[in-house]
N, C-alpha and C positions, 0 to 999 in steps of 0.2 A: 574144584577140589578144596574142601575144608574140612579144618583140624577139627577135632571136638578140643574143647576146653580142659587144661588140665587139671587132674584132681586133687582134694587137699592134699594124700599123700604126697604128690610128689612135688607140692610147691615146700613141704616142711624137709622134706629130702632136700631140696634145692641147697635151701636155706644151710643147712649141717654141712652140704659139700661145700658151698660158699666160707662158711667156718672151716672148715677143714685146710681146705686152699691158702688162706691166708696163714695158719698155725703152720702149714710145711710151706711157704714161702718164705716165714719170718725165721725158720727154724735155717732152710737154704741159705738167707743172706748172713743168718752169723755165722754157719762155717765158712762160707764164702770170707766175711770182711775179717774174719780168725787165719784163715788161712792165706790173705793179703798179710797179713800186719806180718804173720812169722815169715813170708816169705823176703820180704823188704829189712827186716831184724834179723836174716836170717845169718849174718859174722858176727852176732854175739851166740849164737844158738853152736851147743857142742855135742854130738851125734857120739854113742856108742860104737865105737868102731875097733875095738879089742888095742887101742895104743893107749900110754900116759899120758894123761892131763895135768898140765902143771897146775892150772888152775885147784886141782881137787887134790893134790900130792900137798904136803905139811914140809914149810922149810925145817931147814937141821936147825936153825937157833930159836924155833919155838916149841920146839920137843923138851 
C-alpha cells in the first residue's frame, strides 16, 4: 500500500494551517496567562454587584 505524493496544494495549505495554529495558540496562552494574573489579584478586583463602594463614594471634607 503506497501513498501517492502530496500536491503543492496541499503542502501551501499545510503550511497557513501551521500559521494559523500557532496565531490561536498564542492568542489561547494570553487569555489564559490574563486570566491567571486577575485570578491571583483577584482582592484588589471589585465586581458590580448593585452595593456602595467606598472605594468610588467621595468623602464629606472633599466636597
Amino acid at each position: 500500500m503506497s501513498f501517492r505524493e502530496a500536491h503543492e496544494l496541499h503542502k501551501r495549505r499545510f503550511g497557513r494551517n501551521l500559521g494559523l495554529l500557532l496565531v490561536l495558540s498564542a492568542f489561547v496562552a494570553l487569555v489564559f496567562g490574563l486570566t491567571i494574573v486577575k485570578v491571583t489579584e483577584g482582592s484588589k478586583m471589585e465586581a458590580f454587584d448593585h452595593t456602595v463602594r467606598p472605594s468610588l463614594t467621595v468623602p464629606e471634607a472633599q466636597k
